[in-house]
Backbone as numpy.savetxt, mean C-alpha at the origin, in Angstrom:
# Nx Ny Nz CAx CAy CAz Cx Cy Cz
-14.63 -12.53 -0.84 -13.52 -12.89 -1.73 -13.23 -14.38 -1.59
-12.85 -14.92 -2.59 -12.56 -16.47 -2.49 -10.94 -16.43 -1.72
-10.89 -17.55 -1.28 -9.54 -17.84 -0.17 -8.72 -17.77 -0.67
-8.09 -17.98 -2.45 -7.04 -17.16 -3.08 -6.70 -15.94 -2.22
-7.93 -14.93 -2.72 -7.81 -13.72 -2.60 -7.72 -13.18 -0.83
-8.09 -13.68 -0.16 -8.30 -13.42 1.53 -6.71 -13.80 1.31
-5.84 -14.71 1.05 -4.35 -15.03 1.40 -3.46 -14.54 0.79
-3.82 -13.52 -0.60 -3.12 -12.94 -1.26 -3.00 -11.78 -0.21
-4.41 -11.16 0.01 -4.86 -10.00 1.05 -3.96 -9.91 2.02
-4.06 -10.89 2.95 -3.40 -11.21 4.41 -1.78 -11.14 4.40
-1.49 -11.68 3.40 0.10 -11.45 3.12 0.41 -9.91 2.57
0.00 -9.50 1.74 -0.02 -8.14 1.35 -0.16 -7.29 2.46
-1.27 -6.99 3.73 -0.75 -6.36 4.30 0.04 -6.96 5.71
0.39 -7.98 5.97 1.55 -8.09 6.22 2.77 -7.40 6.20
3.04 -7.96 5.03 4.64 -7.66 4.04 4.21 -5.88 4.30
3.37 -5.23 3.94 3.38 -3.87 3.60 3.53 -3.15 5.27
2.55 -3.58 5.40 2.35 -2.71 7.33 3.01 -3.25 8.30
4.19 -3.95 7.83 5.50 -3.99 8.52 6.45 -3.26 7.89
6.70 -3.01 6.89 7.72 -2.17 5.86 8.16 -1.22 6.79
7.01 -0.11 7.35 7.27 1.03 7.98 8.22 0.70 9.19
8.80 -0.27 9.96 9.34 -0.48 10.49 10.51 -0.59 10.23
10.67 -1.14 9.24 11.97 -1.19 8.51 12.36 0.25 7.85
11.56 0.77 7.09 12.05 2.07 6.45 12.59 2.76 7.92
12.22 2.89 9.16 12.75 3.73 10.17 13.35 3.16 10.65
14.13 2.42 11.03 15.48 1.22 10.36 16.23 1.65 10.23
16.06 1.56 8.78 16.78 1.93 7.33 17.66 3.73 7.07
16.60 4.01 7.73 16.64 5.93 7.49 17.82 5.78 8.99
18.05 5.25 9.58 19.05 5.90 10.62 20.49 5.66 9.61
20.88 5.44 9.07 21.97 5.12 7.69 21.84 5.87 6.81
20.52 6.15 6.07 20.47 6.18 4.86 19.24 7.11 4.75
19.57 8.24 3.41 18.48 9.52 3.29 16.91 8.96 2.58
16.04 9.74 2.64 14.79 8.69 1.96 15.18 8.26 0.35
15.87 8.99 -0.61 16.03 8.75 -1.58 17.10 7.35 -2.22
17.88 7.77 -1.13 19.19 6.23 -1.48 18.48 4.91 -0.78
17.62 5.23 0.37 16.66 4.30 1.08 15.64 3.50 0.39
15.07 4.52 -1.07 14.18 3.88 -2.18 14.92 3.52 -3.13
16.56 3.75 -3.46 17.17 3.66 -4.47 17.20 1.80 -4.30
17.81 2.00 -2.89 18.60 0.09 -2.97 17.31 -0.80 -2.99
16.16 -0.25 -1.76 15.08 -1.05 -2.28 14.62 -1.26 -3.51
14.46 -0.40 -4.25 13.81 -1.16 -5.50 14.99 -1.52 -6.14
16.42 -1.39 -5.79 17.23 -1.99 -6.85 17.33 -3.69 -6.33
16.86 -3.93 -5.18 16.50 -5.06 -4.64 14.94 -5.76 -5.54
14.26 -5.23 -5.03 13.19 -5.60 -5.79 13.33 -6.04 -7.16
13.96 -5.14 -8.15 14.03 -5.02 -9.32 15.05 -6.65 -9.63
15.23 -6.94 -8.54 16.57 -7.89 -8.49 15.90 -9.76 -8.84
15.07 -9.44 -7.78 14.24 -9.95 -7.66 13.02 -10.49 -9.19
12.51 -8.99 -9.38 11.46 -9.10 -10.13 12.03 -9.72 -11.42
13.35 -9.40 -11.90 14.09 -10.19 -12.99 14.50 -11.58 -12.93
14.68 -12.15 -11.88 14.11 -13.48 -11.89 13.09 -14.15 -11.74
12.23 -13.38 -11.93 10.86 -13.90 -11.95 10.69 -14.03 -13.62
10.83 -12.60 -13.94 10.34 -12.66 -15.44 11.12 -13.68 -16.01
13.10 -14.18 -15.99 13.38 -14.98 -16.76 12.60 -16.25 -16.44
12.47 -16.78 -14.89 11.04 -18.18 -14.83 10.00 -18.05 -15.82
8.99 -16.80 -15.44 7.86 -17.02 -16.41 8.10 -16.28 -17.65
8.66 -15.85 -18.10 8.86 -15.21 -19.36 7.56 -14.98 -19.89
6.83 -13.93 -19.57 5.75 -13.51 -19.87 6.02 -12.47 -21.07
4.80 -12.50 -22.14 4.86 -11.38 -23.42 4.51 -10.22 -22.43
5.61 -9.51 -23.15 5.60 -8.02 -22.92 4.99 -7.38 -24.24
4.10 -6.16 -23.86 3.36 -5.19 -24.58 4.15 -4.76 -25.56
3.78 -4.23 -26.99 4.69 -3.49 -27.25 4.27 -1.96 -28.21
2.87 -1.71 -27.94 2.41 -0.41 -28.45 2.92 0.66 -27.55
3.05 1.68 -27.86 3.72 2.81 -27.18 3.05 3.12 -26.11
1.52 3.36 -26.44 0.84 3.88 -25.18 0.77 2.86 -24.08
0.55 1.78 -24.05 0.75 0.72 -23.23 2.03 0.94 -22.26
2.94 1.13 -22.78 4.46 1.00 -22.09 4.31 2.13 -21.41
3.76 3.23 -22.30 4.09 4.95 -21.27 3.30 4.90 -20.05
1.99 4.19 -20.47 1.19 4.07 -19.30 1.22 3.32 -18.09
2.54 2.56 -18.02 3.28 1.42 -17.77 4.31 2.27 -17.04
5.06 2.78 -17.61 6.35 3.64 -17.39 5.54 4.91 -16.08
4.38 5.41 -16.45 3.67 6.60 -15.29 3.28 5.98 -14.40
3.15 4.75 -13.82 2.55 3.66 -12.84 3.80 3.56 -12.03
5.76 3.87 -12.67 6.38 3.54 -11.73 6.79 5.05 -11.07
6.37 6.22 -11.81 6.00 6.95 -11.08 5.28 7.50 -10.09
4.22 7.38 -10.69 2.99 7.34 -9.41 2.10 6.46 -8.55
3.15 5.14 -8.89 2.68 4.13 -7.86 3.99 3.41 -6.80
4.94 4.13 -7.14 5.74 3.60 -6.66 6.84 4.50 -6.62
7.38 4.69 -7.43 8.67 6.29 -7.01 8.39 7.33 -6.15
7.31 8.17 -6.46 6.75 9.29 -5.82 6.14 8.67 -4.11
5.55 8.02 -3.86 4.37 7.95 -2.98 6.01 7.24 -1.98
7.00 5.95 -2.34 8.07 5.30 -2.12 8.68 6.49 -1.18
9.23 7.21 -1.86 9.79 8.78 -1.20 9.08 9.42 -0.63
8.07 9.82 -0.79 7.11 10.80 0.36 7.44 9.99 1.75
6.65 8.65 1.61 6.79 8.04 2.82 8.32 8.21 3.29
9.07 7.66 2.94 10.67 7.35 3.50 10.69 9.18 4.02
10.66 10.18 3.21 10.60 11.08 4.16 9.89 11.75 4.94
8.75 11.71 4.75 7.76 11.54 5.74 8.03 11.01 7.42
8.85 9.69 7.26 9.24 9.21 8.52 10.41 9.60 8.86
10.87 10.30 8.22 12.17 10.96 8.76 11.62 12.35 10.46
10.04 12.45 9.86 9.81 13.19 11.13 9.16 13.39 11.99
8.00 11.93 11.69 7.37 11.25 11.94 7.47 9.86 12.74
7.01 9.09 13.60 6.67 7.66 14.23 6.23 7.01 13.09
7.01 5.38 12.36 6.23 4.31 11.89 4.99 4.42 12.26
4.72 4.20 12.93 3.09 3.78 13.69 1.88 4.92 12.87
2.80 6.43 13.25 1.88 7.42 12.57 1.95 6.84 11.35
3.02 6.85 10.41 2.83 6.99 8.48 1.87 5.69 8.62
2.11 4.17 9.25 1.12 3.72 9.11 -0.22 3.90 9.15
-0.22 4.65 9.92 -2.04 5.15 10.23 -2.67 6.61 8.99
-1.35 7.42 8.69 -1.35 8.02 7.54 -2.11 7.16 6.40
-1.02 6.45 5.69 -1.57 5.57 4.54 -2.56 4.72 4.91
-3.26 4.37 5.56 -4.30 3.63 5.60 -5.33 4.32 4.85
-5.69 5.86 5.36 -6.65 6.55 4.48 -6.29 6.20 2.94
-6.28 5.30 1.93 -5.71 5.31 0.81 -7.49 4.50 0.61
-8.08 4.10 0.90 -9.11 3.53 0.58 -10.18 4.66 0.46
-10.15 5.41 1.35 -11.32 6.60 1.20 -10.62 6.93 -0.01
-9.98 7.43 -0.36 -9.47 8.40 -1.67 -9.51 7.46 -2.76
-9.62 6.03 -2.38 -9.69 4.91 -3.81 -10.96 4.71 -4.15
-12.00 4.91 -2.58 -13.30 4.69 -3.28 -13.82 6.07 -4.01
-13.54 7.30 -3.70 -14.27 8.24 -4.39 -14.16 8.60 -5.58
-12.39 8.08 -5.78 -12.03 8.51 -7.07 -12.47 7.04 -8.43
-12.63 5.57 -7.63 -13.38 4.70 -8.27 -14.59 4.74 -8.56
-15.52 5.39 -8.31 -17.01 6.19 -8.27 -16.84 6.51 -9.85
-16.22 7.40 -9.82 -16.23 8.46 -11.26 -15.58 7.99 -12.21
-14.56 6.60 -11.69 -14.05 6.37 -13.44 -13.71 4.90 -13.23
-14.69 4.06 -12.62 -14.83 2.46 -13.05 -16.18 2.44 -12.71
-17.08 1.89 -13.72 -18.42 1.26 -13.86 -18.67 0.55 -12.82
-17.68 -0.42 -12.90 -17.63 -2.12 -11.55 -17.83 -1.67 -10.31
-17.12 -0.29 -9.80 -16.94 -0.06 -8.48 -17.54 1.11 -8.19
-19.07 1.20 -7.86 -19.27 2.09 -7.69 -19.69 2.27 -6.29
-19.75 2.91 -5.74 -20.09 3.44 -4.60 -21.49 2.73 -4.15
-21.21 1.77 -2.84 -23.06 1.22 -2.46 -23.08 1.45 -0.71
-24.20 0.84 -0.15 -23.98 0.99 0.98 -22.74 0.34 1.96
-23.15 -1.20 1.79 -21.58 -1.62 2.31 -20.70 -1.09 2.39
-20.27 -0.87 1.57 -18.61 -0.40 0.61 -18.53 1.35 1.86
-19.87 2.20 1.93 -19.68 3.21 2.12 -19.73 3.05 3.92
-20.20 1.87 4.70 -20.34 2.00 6.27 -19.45 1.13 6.32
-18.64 0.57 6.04 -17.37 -0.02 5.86 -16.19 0.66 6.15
-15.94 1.61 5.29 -15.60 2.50 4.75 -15.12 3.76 6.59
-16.21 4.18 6.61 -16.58 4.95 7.93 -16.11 3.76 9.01
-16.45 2.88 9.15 -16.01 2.59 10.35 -14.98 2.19 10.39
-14.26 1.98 9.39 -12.73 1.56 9.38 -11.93 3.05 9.85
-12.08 4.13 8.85 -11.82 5.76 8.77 -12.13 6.20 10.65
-13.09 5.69 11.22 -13.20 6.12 12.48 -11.96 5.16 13.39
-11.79 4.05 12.72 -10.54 3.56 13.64 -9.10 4.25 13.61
-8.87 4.40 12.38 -7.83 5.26 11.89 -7.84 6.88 12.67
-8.81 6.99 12.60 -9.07 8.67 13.52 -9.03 8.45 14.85
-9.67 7.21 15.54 -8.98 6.82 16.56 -7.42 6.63 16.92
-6.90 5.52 16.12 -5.54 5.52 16.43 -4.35 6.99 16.38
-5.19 7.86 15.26 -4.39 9.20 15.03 -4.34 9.75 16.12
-5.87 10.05 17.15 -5.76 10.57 18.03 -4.80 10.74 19.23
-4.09 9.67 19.12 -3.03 9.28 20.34 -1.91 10.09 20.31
-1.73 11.05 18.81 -0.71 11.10 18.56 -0.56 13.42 18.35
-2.36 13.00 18.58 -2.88 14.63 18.00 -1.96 15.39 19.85
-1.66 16.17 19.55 -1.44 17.52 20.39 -0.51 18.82 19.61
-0.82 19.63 20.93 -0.37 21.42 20.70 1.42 20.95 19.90
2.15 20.47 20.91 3.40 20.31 19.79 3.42 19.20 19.10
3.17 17.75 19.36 3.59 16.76 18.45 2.92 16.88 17.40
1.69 17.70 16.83 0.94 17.91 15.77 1.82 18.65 14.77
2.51 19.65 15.99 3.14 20.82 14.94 3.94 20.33 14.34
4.67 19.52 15.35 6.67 19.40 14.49 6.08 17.90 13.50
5.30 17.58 13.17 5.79 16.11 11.83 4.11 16.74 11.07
3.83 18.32 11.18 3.22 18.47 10.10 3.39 18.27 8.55
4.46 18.25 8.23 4.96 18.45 6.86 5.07 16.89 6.59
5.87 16.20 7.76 6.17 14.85 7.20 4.83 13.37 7.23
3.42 14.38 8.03 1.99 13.96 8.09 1.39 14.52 6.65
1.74 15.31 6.03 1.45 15.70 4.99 2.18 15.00 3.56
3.58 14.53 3.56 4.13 13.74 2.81 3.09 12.25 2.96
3.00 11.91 4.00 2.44 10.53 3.80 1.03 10.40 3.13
0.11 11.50 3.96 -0.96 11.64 3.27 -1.40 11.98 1.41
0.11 12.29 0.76 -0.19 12.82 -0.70 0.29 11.52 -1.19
1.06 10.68 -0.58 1.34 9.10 -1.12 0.26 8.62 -0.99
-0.62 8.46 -0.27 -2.03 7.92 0.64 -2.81 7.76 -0.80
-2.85 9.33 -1.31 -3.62 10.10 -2.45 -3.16 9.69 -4.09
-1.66 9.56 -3.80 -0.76 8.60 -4.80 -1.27 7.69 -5.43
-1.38 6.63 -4.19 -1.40 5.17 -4.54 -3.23 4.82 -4.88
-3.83 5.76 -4.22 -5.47 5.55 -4.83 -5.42 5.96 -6.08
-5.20 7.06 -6.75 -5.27 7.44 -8.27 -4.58 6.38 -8.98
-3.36 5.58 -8.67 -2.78 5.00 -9.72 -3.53 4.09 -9.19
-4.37 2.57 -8.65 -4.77 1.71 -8.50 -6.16 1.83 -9.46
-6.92 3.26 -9.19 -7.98 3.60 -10.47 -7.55 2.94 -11.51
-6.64 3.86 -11.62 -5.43 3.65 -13.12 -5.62 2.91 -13.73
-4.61 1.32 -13.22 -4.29 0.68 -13.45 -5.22 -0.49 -13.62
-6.55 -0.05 -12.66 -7.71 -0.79 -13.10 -8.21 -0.54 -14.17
-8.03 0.75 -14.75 -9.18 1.09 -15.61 -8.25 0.63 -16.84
-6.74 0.83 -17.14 -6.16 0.59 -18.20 -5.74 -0.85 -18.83
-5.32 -1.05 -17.48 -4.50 -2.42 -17.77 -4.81 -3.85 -17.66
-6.85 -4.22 -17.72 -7.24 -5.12 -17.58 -6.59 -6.36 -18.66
-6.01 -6.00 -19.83 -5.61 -6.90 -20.43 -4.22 -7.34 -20.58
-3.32 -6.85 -19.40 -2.01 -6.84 -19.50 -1.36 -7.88 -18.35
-1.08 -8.65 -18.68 -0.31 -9.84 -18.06 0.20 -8.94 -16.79
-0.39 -9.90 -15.53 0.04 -9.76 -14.12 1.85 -9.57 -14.22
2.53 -9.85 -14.04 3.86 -9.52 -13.90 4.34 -8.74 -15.05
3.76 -8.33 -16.25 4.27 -7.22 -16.57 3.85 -5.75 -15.87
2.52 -5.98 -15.67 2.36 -4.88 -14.65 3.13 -4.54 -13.55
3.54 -5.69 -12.54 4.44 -5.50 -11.46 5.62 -5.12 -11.77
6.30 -5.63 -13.44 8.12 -5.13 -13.12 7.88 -4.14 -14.06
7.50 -3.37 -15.39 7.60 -2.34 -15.81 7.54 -1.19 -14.91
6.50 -1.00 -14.29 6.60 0.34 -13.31 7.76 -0.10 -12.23
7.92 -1.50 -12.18 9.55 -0.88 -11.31 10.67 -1.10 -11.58
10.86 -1.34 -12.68 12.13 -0.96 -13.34 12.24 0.72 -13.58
11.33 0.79 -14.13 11.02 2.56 -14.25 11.46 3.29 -13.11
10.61 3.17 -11.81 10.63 3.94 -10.67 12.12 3.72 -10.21
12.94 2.60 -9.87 14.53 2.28 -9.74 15.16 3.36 -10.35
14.82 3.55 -11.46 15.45 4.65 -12.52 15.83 5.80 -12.33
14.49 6.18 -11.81 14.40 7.60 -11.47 14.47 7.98 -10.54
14.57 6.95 -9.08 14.82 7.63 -7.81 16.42 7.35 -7.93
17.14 6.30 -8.80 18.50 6.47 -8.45 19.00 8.21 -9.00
18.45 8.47 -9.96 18.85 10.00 -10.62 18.45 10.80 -9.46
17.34 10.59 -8.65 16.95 11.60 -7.47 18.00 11.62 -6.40
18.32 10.54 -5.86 19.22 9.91 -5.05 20.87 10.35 -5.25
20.80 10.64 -6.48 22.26 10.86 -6.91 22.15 12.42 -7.10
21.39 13.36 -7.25 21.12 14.73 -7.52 21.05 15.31 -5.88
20.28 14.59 -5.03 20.07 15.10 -3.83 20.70 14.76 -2.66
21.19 13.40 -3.02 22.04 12.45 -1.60 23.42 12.31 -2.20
23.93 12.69 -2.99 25.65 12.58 -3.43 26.11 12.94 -2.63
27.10 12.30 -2.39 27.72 10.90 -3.06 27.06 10.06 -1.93
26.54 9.36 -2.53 25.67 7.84 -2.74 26.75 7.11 -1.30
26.06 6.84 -0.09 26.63 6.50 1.39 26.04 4.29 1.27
27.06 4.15 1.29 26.65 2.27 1.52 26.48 1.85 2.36
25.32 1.57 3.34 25.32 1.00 4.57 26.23 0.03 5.29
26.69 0.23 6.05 27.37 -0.25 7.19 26.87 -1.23 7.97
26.00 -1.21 8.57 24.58 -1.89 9.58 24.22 -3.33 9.10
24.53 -4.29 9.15 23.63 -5.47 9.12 22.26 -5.06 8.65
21.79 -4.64 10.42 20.41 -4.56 10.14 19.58 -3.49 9.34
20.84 -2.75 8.35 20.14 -2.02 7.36 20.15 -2.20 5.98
21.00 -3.42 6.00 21.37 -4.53 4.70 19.76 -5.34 4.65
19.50 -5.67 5.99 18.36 -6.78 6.14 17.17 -6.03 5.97
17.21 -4.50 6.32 15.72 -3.88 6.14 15.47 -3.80 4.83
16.48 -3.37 3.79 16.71 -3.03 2.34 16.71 -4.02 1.69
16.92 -5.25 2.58 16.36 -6.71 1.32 15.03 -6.76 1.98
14.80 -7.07 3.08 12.83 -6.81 3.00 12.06 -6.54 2.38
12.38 -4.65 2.16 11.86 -3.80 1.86 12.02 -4.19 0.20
12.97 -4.74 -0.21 13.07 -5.00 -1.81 12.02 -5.97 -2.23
13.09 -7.31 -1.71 12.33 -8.50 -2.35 10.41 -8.83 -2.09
10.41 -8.70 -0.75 9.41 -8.43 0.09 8.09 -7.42 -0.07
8.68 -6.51 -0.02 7.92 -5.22 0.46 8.06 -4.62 -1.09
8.63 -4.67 -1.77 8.89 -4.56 -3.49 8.23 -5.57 -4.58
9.09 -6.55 -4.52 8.55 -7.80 -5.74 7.57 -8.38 -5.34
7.70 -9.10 -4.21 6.41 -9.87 -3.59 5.60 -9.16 -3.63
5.09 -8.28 -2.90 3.88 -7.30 -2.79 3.50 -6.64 -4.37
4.06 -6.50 -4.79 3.45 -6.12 -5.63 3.14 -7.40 -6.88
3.66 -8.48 -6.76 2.94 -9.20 -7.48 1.62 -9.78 -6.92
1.64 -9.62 -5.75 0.17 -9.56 -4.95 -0.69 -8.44 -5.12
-0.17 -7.32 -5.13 -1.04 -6.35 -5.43 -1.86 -6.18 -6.67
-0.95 -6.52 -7.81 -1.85 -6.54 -9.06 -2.33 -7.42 -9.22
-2.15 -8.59 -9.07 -3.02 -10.13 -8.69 -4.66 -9.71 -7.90
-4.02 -8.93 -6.80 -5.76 -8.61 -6.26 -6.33 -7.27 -7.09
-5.90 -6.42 -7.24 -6.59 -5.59 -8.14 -7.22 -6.23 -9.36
-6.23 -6.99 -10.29 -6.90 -7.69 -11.00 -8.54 -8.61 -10.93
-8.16 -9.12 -10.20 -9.57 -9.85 -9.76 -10.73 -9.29 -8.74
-9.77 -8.73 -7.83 -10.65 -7.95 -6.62 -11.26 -6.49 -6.56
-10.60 -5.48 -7.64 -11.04 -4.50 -7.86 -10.09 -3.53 -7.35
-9.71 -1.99 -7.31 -9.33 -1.46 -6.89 -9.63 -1.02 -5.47
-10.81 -0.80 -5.07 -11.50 -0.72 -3.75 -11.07 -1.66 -2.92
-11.34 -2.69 -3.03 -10.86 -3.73 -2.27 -9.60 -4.21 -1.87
-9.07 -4.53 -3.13 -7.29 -4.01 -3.13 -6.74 -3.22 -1.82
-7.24 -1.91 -2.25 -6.72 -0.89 -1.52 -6.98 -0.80 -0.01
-8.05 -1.47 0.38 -8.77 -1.81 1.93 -7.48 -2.65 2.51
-6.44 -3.01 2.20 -5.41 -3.95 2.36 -4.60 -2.66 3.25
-4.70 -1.93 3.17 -3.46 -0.38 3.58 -4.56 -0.39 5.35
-5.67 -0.68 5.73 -6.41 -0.69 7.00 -6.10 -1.71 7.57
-5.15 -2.42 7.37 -4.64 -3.91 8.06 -3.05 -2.52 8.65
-2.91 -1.09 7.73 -1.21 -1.16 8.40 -1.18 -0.42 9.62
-2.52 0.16 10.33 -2.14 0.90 11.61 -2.37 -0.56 12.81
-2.37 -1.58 12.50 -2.71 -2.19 13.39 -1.29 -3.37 13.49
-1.02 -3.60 12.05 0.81 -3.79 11.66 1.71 -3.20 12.45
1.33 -2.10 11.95 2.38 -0.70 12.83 2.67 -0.47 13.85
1.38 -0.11 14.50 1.40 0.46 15.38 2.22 -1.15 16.95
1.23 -1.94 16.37 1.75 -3.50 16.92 3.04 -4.03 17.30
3.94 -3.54 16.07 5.12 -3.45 16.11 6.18 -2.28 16.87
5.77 -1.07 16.30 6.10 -0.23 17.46 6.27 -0.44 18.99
4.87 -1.11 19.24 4.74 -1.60 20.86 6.42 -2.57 20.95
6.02 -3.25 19.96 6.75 -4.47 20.60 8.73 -3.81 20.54
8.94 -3.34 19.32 9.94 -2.99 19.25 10.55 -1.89 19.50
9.88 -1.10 19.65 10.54 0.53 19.78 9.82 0.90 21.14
9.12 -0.19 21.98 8.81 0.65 23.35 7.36 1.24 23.03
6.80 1.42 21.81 5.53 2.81 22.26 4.35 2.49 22.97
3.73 2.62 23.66 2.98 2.35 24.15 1.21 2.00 23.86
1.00 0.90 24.61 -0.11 0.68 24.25 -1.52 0.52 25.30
-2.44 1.34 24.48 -3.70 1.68 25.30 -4.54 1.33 24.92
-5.86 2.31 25.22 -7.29 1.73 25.04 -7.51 2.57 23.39
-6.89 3.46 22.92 -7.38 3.83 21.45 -6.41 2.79 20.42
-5.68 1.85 21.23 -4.63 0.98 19.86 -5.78 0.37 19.92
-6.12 -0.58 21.19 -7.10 -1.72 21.00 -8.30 -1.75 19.90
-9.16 -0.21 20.62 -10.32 -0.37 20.01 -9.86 0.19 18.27
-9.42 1.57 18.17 -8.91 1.50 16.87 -8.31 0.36 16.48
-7.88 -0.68 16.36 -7.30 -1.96 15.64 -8.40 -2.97 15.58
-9.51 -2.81 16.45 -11.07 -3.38 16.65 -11.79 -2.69 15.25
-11.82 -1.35 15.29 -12.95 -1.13 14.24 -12.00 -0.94 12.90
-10.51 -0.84 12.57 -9.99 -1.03 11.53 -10.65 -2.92 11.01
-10.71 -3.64 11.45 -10.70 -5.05 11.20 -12.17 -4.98 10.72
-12.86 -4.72 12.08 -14.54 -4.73 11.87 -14.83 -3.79 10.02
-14.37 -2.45 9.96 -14.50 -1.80 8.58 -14.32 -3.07 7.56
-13.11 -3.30 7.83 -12.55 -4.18 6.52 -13.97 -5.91 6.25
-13.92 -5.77 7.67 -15.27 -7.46 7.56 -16.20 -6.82 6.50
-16.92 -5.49 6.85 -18.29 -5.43 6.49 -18.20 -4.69 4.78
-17.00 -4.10 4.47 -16.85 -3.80 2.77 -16.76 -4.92 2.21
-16.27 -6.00 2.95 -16.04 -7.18 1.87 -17.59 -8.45 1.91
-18.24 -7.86 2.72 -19.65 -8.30 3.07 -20.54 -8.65 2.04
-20.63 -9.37 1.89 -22.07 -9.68 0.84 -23.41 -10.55 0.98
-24.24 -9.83 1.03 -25.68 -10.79 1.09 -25.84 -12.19 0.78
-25.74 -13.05 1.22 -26.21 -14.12 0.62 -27.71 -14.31 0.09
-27.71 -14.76 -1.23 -29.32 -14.94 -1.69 -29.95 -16.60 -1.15
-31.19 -15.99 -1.16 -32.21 -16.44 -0.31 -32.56 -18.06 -1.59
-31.77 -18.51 -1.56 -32.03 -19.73 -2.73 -32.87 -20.81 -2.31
-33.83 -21.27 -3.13 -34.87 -22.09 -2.50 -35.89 -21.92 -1.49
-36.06 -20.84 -1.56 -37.05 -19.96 -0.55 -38.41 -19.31 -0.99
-38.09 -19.38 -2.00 -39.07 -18.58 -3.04 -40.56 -19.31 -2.86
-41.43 -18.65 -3.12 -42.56 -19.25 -3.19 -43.34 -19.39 -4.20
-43.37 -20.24 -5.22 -44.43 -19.94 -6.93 -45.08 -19.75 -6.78
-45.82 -18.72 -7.75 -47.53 -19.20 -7.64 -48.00 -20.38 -7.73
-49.50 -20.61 -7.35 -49.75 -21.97 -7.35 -49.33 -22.81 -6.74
-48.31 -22.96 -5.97 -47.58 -23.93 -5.25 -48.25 -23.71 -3.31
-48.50 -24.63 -2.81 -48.91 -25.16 -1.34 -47.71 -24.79 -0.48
């Protein structure tokens, strides 16, 4: 990738595979739904001063917008909430290592419905050895009870995981001609929408944080972990592909889990190390490319 894209990358998972720290934060205040409500009403806060700066044309055929409008569903409302409750019963560190698998599920389902990205060797031992770090780091966490009790909320993270690969297909396959920041604020104006109606159906009456530091996770998580990131995100999908894009989520067990150490005490061993070793190593060798052999060639006729 050109150094644009490596610094778009690097910040993206940054901003993202720290989030989880904050969402478990955030959740000692606040239920997962009012937790996604203020964030994206942050974000959204955000993302509207962006658009009045660049005042970018907005679409205006129907299917465009709906397809626009299902992106803040399933790229951001739905998968937004799984996680937030997900960690309600769950360790940060785990949902991080959860969503990382979002690349296996981006490359298989990019196979079958983008031309550009199809499945090669790189891409596929890449792939594996990143997935073996991740199965590493999980391991720390596998036993007889701690497996049992955050089954459900290991299972929320993993269908966001599954979420965010189908809509990145998506959005590759649909929206190659649609201005970068309309992509980023339509689906989240949308998703704001509909988790405040969730939020207000399931968490009434609507609780206002108290906490400083849950004022400060919820602007993070907005401006940050909301607007920013995602104008990075479609910026690299755009140019970088969905596959690649999505290899950005194998930077968050090593985010995570990192942070955990440092802040919440958890401990650190020989499966953080080497799992955070072959998460990095995966990510080197998908983005790997041959260099050609230029000026090497031999003509016929030539000494």
């Amino acid at each position: 990738m050109p150094m644009r894209s490596w610094g778009a990358f690097l910040l993206l998972g940054l901003v993202w595979g720290s989030s989880f720290l904050w969402i478990k934060l955030a959740l000692t205040e606040l239920g997962p739904f009012t937790l996604v409500a203020f964030r994206l009403l942050f974000g959204a806060l955000g993302m509207a001063i962006v658009l009045w700066l660049r005042r970018p044309p907005f679409p205006r055929d129907v299917k465009t917008l709906s397809f626009l409008a299902l992106m803040g569903l399933t790229n951001t409302a739905l998968p937004f909430t799984l996680i937030s409750w997900g960690q309600t019963s769950i360790d940060s560190g785990v949902a991080s290592i959860l969503n990382s698998t979002t690349p296996l599920f981006t490359l298989v389902i990019a196979h079958f419905f983008l031309d550009d990205e199809r499945m090669n060797l790189p891409r596929a031992i890449g792939l594996v050895i990143g997935f073996i770090g991740v199965l590493l780091l999980f391991s720390r966490d596998v036993g007889p009870e701690g497996f049992r009790s955050g089954m459900l909320g290991q299972a929320a993270v993993l269908a966001a995981a599954i979420s965010y690969a189908g809509s990145s297909v998506f959005a590759r396959r649909m929206f190659r001609h649609v201005p970068l920041l309309v992509q980023a604020s339509i689906p989240l104006f949308v998703a704001d929408g509909l988790i405040w109606v969730g939020a207000l159906t399931y968490e009434s009456p609507i609780i206002f944080p108290s906490l400083p530091i849950t004022w400060l996770s919820l602007a993070f998580l907005g401006l940050l972990g909301s607007c920013l990131a995602y104008l990075l995100y479609f910026y690299l999908l755009t140019h970088e592909g969905s596959t690649r894009t999505m290899l950005v989520t194998y930077m968050f067990p090593v985010i995570g889990i990192s942070l955990g150490v440092l802040f919440l005490g958890e401990m650190l061993d020989a499966y953080l190390v080497s799992g955070a070793l072959l998460v990095v190593a995966g990510i080197g060798v998908v983005n790997w490319k041959p260099k050609e052999n230029v000026g090497l060639e031999v003509k016929p006729g030539s000494d």
